[in-house]
C-alpha positions as CSV (number, residue, x, y, z in Angstrom):
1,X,67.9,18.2,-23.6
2,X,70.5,20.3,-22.6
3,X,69.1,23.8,-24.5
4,X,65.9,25.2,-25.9
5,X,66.0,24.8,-29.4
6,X,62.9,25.0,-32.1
7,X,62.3,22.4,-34.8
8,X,63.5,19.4,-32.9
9,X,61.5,16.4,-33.7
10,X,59.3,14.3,-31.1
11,X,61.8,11.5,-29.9
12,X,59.8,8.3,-28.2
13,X,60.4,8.6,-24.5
14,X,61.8,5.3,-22.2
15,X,60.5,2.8,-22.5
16,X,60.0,3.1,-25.8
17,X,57.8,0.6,-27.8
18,X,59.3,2.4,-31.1
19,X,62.4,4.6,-31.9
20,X,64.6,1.8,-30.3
21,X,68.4,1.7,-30.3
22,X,69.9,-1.5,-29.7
23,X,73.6,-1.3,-28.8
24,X,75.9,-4.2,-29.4
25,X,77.9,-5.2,-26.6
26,X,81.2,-7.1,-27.9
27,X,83.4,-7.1,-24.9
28,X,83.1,-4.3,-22.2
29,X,84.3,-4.5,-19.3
30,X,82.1,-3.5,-15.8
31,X,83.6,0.0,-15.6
32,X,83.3,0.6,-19.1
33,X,79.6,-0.5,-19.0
34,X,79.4,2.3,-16.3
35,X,81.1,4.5,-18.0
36,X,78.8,3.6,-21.3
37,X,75.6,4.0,-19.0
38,X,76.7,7.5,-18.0
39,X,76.4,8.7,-21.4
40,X,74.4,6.3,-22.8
41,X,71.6,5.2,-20.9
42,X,68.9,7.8,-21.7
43,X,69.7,6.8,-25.6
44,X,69.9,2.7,-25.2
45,X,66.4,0.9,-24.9
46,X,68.2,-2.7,-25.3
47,X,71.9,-4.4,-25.1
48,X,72.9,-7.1,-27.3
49,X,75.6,-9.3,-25.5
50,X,76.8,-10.0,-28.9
51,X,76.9,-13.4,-30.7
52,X,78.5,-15.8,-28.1
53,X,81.0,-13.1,-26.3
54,X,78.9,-14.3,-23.3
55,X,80.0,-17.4,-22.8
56,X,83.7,-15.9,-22.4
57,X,82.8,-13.1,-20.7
58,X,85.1,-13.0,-17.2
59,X,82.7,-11.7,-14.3
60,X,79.2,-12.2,-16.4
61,X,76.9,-12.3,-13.8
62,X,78.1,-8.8,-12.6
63,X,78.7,-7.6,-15.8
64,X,74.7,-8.0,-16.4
65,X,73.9,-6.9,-13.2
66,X,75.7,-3.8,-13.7
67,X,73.4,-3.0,-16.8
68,X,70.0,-4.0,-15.2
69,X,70.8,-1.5,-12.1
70,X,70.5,0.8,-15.1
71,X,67.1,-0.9,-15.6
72,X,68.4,-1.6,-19.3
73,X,67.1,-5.1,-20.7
74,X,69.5,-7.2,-22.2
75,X,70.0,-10.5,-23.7
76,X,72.2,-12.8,-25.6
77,X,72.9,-12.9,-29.1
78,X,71.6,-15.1,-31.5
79,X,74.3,-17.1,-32.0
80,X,74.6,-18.4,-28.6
81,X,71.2,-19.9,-28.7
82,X,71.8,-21.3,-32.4
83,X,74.5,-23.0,-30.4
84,X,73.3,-24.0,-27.8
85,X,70.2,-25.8,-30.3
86,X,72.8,-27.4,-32.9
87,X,74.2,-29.4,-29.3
88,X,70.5,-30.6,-28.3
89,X,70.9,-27.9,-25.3
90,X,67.6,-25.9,-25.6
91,X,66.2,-26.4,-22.1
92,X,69.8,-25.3,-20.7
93,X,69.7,-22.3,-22.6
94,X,66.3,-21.1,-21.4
95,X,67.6,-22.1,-17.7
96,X,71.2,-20.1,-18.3
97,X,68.6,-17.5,-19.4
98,X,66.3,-17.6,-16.6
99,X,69.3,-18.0,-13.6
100,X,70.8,-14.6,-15.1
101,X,67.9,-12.4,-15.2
102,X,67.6,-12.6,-18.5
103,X,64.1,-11.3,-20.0
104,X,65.1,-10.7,-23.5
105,X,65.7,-13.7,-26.2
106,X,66.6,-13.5,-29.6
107,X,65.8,-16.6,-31.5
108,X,67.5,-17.2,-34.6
109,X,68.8,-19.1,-37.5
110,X,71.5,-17.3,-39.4
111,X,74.0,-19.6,-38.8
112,X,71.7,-23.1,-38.8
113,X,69.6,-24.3,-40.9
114,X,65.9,-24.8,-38.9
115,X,62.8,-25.8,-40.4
116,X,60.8,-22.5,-40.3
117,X,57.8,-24.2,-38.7
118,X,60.3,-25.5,-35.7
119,X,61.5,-21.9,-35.6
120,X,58.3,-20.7,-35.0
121,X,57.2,-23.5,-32.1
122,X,60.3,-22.3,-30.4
123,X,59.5,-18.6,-30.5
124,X,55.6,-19.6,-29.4
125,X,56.7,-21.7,-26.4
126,X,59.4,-19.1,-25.1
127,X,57.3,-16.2,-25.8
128,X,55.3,-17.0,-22.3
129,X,58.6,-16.4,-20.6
130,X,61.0,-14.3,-22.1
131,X,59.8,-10.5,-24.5
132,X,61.3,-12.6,-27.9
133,X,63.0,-10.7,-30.8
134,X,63.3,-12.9,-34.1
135,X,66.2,-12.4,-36.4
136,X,65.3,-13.3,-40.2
137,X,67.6,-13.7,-42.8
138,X,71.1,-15.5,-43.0
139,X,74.7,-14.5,-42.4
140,X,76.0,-16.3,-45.2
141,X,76.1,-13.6,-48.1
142,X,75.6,-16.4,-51.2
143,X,72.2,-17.3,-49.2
144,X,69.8,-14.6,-51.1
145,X,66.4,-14.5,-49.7
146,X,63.8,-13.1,-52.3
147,X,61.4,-9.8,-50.6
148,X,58.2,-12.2,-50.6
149,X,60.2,-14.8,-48.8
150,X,61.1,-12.2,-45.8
151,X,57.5,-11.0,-45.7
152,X,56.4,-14.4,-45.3
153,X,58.9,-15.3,-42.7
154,X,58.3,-11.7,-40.7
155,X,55.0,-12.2,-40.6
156,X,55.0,-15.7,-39.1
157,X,57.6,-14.9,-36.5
158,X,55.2,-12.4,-35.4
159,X,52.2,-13.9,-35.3
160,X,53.8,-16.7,-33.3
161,X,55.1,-14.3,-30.9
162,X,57.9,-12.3,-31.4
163,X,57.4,-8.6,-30.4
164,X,60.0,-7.4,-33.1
165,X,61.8,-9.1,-35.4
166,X,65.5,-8.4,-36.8
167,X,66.4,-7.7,-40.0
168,X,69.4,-9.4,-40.5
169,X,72.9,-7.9,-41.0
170,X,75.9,-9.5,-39.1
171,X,77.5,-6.7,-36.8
172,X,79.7,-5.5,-40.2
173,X,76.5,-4.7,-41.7
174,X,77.5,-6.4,-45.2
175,X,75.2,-9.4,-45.4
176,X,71.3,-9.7,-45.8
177,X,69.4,-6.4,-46.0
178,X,72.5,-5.2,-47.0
179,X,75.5,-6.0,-50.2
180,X,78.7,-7.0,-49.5
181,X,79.4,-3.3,-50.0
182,X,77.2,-2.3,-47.3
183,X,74.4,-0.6,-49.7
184,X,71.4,-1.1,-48.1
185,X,68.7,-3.1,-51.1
186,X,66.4,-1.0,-51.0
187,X,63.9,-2.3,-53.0
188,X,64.1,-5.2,-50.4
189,X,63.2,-2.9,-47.5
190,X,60.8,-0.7,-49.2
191,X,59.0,-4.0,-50.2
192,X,58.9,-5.7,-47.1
193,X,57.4,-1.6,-45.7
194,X,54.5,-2.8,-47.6
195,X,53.6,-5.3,-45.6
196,X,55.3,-5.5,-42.2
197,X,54.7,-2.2,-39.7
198,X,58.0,-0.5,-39.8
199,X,57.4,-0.4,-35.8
200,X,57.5,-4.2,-35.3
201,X,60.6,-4.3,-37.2
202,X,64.4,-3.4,-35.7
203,X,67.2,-3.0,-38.9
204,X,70.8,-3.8,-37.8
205,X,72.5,-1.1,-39.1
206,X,76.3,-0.7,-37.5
207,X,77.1,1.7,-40.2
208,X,76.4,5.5,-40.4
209,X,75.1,5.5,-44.1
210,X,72.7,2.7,-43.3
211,X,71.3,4.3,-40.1
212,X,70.9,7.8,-42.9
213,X,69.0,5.7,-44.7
214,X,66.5,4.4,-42.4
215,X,66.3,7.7,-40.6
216,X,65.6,9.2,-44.2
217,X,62.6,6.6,-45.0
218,X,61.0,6.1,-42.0
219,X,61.8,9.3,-39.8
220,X,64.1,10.0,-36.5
221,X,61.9,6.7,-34.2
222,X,63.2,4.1,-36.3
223,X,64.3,1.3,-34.9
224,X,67.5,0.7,-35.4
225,X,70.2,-2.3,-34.0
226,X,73.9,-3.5,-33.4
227,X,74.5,0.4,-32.9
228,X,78.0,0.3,-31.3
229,X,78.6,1.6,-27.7
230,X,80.7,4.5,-28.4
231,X,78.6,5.4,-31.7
232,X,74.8,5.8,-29.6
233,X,75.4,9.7,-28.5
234,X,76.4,10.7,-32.2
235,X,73.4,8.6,-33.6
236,X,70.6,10.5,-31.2
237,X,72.2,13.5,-32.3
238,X,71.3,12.5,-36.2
239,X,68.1,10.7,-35.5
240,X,66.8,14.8,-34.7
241,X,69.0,16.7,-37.2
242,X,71.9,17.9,-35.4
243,X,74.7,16.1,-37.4
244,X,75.2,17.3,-40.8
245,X,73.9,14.1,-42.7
246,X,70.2,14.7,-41.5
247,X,70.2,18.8,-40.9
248,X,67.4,19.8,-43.1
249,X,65.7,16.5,-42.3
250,X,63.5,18.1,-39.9
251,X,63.5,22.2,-40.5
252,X,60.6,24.0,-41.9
253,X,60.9,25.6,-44.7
């Protein structure tokens, strides 16, 4: 940190196992991941090519390159891999993955429907190759999934590998642990506290208020996802109660 100053709370250092930020990458370019990196970097402990922006991404191979010289892992979202499965293409995706460097996978269903045992044998088998982060719950806002149901599925996706799993929100942050509005349901995430380790567990939360909220419940190394690039300096700064949403959070009174 740049001055000496009291009541600052322990931060997780790189690489962190807990306290993770995961930015969501929707379209920079290779100077602008640079540029990102210069800033960023200390703050980002994993980068979301979001949703299938890969696959149209000019230059990918040294757009990815650029990020692991920053020894940043990264990997492609969801969606791409949903895709990639709904077209009978599994074994190319884990090749695509492997020929790129990738070491990261997220394996999910939001947009398909896969039987949850299937789900599971997928994250099992490419849990030997790849560190796997499984997304539960569904981007489609009229698909409610009941508290017990998201325990249930957590738990699974972890025992069958995955080293986190996601809670769902769509980069708007307006589906799944969320409203429409964005109001976080909190007796959803308090209930699924009760039985899934809050460190195993990485909350999209693209909006301000919803990163309060989580910062508020389970203290400044939550981990926290889809943060956007240009948003990760001012969320370290709240995460240890230098913005004035979380100032008190962490003085002694």
């Amino acid at each position: 940190m740049n001055f000496n100053l009291s009541q600052i709370p322990e931060r997780t250092t790189q690489p962190r196992t807990s306290g993770l930020t995961m930015i969501m990458d929707k379209g920079l370019s290779i100077n602008e991941v640079h540029n990102f990196m210069s800033v960023g970097g200390p703050h980002s402990d994993v980068i979301k090519l979001g949703f299938g922006t890969s696959f149209v991404t000019p230059n990918l191979k040294q757009k990815l390159e650029a990020y692991q010289s920053y020894n940043i892992p990264l990997y492609f979202g969801g969606t791409l891999f949903e895709a990639f499965l709904v077209r009978g293409q599994f074994d190319d995706y884990v090749s695509i993955c492997k020929d790129y460097g990738i070491t990261y996978m997220e394996v999910s269903d939001g947009s398909i429907s896969i039987p949850h045992t299937e789900k599971c044998g997928y994250i099992e088998k490419l849990a030997k190759h790849f560190t796997i982060l499984s997304e539960v719950g569904s981007k489609d806002a009229a698909h409610i999934i009941p508290p017990y149901k998201w325990i249930e599925l957590m738990r699974a996706e972890l025992e069958a590998g995955a080293t986190y799993v996601i809670a769902e929100a769509r980069e708007a942050g307006n589906v799944g642990i969320y409203r429409g509005s964005g109001e976080v349901r909190e007796g959803l995430v308090q209930e699924i506290l009760t039985q899934i380790p809050a460190e195993k567990i990485i909350w999209e939360a693209p909006q301000k208020a919803q990163q309060l909220y989580f910062l508020e419940l389970i203290g400044c190394n939550v981990n926290l996802g889809n943060i956007p690039p240009h948003e990760i300096i001012a969320l370290e700064a709240m995460r240890i109660g230098l913005r004035g949403d979380t100032f008190e959070l962490f003085l002694n009174k």
